[in-house]
Biotite code that builds the C-alpha atoms (Angstrom):
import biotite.structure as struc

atoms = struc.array([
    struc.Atom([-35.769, -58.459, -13.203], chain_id="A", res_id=1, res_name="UNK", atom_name="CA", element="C"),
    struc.Atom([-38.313, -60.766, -11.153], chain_id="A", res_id=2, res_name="UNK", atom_name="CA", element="C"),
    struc.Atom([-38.526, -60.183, -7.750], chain_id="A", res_id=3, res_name="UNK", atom_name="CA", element="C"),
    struc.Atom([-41.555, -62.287, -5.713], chain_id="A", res_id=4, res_name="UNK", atom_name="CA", element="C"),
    struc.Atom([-43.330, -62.490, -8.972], chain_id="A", res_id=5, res_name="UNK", atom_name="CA", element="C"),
    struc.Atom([-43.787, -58.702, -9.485], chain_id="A", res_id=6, res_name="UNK", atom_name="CA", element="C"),
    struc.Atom([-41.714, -57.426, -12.458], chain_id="A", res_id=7, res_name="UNK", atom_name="CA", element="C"),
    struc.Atom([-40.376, -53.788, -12.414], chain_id="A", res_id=8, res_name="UNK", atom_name="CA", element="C"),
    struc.Atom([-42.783, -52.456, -15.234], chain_id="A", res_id=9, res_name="UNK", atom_name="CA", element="C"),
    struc.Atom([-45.637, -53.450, -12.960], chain_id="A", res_id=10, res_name="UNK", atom_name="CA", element="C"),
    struc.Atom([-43.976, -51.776, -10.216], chain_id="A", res_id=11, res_name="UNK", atom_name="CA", element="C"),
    struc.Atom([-43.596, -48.046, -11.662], chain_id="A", res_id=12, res_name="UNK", atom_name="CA", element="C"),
    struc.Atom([-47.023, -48.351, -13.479], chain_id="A", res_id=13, res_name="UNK", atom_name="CA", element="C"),
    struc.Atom([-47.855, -48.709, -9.679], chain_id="A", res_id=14, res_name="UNK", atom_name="CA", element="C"),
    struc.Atom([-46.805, -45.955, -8.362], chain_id="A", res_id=15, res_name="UNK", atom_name="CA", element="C"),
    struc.Atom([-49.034, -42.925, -8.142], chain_id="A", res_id=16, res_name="UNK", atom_name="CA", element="C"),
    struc.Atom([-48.498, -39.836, -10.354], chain_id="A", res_id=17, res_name="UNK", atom_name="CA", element="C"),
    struc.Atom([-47.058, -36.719, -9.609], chain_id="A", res_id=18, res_name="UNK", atom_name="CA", element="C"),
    struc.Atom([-48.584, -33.352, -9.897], chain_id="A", res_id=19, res_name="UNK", atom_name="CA", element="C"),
    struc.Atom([-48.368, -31.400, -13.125], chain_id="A", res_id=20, res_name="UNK", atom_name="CA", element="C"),
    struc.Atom([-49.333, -27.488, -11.875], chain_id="A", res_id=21, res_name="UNK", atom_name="CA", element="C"),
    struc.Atom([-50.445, -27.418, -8.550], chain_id="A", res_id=22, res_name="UNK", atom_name="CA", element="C"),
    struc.Atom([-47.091, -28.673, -6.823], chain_id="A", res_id=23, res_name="UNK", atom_name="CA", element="C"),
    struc.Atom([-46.571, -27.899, -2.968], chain_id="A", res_id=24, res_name="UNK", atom_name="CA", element="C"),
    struc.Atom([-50.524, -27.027, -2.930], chain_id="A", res_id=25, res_name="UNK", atom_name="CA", element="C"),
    struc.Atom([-52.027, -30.582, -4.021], chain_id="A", res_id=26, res_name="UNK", atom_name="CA", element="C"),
    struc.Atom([-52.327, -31.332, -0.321], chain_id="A", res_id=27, res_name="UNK", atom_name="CA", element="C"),
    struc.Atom([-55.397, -28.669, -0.680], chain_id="A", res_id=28, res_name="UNK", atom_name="CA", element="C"),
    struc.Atom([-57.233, -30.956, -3.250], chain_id="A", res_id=29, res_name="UNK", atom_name="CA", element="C"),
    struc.Atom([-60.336, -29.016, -5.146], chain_id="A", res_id=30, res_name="UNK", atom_name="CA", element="C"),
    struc.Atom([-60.767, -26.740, -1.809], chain_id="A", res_id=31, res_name="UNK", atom_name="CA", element="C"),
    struc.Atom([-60.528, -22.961, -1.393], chain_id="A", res_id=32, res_name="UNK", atom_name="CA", element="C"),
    struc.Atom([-60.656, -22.277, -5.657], chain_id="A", res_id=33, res_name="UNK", atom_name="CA", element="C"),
    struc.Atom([-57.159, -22.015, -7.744], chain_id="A", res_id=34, res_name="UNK", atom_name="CA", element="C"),
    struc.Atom([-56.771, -18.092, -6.994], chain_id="A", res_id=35, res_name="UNK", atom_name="CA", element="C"),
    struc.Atom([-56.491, -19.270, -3.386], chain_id="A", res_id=36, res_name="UNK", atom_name="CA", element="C"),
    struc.Atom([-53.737, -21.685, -4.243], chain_id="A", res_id=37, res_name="UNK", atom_name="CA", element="C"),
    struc.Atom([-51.858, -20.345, -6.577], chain_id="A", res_id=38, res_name="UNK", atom_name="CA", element="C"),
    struc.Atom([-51.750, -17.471, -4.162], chain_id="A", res_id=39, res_name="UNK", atom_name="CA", element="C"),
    struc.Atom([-50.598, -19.739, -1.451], chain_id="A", res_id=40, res_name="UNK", atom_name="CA", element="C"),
    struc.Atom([-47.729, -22.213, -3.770], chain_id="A", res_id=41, res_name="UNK", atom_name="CA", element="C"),
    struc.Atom([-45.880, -19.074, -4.416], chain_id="A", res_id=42, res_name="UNK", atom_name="CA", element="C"),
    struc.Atom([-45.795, -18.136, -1.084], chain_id="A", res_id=43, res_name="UNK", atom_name="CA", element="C"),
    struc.Atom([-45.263, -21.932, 0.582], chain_id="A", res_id=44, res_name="UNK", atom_name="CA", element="C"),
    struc.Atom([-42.349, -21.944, -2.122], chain_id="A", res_id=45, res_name="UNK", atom_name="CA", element="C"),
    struc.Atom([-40.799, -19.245, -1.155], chain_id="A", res_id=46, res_name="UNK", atom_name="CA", element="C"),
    struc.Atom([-40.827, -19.984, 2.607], chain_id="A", res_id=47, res_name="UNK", atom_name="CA", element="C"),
    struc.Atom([-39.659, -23.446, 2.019], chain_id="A", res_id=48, res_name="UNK", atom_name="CA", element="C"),
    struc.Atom([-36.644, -22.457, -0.001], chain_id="A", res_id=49, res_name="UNK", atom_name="CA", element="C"),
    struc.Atom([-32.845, -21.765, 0.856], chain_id="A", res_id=50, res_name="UNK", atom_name="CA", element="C"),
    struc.Atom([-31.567, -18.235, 0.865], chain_id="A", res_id=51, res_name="UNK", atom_name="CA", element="C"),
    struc.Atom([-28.020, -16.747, 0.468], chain_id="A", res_id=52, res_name="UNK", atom_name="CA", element="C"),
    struc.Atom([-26.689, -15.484, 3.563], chain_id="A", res_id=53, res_name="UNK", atom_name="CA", element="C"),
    struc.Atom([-25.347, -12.203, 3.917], chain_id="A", res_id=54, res_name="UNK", atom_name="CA", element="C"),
    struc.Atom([-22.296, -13.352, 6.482], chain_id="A", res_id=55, res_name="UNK", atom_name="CA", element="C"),
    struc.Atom([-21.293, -16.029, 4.674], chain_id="A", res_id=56, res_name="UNK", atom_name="CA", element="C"),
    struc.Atom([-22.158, -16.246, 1.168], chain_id="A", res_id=57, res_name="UNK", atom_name="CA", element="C"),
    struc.Atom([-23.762, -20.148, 1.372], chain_id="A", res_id=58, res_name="UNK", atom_name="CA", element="C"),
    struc.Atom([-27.336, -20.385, 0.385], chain_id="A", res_id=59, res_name="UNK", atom_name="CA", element="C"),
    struc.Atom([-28.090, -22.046, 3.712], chain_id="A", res_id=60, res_name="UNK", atom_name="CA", element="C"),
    struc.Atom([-30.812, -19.705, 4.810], chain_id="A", res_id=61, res_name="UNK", atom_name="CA", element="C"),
    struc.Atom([-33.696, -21.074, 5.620], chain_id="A", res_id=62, res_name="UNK", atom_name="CA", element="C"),
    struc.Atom([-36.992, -20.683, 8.037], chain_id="A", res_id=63, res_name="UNK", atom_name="CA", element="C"),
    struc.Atom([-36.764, -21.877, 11.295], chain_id="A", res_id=64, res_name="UNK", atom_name="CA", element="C"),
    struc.Atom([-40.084, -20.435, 12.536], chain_id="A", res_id=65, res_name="UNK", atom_name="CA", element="C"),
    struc.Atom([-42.147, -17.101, 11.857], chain_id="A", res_id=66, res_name="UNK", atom_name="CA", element="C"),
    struc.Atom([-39.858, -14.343, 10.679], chain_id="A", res_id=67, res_name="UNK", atom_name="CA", element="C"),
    struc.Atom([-36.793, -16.226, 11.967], chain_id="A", res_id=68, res_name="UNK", atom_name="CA", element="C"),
    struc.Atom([-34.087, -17.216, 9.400], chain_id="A", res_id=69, res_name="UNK", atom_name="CA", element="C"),
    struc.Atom([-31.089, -19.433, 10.556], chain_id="A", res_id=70, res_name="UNK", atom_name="CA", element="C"),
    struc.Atom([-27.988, -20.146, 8.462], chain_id="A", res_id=71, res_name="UNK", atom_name="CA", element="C"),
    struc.Atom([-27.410, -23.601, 9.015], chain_id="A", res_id=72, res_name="UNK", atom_name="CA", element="C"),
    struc.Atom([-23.507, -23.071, 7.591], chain_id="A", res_id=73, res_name="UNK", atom_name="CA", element="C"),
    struc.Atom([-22.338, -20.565, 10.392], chain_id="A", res_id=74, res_name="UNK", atom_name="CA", element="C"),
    struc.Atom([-25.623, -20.718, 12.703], chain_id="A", res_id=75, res_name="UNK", atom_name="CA", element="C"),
    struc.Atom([-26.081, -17.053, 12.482], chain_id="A", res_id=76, res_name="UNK", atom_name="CA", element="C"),
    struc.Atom([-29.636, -16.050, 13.407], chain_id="A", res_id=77, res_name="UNK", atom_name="CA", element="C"),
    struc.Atom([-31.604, -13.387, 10.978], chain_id="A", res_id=78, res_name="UNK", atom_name="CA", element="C"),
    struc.Atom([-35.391, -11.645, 11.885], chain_id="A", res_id=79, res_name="UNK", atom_name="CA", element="C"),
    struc.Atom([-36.785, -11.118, 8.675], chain_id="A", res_id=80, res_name="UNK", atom_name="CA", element="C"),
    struc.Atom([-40.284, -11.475, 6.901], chain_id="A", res_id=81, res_name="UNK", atom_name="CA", element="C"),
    struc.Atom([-42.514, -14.060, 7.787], chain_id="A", res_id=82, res_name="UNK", atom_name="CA", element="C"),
    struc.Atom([-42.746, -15.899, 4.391], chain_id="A", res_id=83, res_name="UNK", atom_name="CA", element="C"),
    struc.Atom([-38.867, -14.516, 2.717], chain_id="A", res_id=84, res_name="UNK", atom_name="CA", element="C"),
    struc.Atom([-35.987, -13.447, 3.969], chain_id="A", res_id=85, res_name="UNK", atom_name="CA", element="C"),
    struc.Atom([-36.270, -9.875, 3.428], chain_id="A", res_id=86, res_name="UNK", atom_name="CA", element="C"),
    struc.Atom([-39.767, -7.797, 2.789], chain_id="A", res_id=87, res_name="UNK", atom_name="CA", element="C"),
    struc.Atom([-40.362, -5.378, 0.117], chain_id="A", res_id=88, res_name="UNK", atom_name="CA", element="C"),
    struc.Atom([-40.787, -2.949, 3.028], chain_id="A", res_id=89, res_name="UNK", atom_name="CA", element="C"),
    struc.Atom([-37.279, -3.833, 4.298], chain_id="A", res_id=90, res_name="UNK", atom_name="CA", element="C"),
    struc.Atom([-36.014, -3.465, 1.124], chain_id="A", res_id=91, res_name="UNK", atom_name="CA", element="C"),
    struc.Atom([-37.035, 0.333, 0.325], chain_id="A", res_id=92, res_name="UNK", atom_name="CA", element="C"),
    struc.Atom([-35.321, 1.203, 4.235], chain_id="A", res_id=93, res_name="UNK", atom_name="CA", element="C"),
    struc.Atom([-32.360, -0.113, 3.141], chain_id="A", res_id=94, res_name="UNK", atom_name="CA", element="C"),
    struc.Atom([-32.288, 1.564, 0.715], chain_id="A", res_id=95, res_name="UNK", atom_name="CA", element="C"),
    struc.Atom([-32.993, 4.778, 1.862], chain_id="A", res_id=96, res_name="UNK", atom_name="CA", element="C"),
    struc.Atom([-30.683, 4.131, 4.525], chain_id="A", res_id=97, res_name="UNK", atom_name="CA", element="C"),
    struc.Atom([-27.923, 3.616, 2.177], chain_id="A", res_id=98, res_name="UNK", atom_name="CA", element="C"),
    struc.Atom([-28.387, 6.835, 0.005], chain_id="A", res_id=99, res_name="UNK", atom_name="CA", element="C"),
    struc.Atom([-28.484, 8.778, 3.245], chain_id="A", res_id=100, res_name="UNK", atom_name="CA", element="C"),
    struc.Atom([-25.158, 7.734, 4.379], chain_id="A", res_id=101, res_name="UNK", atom_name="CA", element="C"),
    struc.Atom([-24.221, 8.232, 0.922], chain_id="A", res_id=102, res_name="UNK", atom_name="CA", element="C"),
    struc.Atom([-25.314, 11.771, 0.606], chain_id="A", res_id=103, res_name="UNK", atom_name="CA", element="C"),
    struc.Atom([-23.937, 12.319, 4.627], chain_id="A", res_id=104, res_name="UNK", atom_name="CA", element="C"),
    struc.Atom([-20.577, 11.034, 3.464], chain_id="A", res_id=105, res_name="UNK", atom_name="CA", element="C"),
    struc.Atom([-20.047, 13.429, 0.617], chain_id="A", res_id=106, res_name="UNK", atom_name="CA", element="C"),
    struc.Atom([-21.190, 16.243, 2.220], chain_id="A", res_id=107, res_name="UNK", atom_name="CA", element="C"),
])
């Protein structure tokens, strides 16, 4: 395939290459040492990914701004952690929560 003298081989031989480990966190280059980054690609991951709503049961969630999470399926509107939807914190309340009404309910 020819088009304007350039062949398609030359075309993606081109093209630049993609990352192999560092992923979301090659826009840091050699800065701030690879602790740093891997530090910050599993936490830029996680904020940039799409969560299962509890409403609905889409995996629509996703970050709108600090610690708000919108469902873009049935626009319902979550506060949660600043980087995922839910912090470990949040998690052990729940938790407790829930084995209190448990214990209330049997009692």
């Amino acid at each position: 395939m020819r088009s304007r003298g350039v062949t398609l081989v030359q075309l993606k031989s081109a093209m630049g290459k993609r990352t192999k480990k560092v992923g979301i966190c090659g826009k840091y280059g050699t800065r701030y040492g690879s602790s740093l980054r891997k530090i910050v690609k599993k936490i830029e991951i996680s904020q940039h990914g799409t969560y299962t709503c509890a409403f609905c049961g889409k995996n629509t969630v996703k970050r709108t701004c600090v610690g708000i999470w919108e469902c873009k399926k049935c626009k319902k509107v979550v506060a949660g952690g600043a980087w995922s939807i839910s912090t470990p914190t949040a998690l052990t309340v729940r938790s407790s929560i829930q084995r209190l009404r448990r214990s209330k309910n049997e009692a």
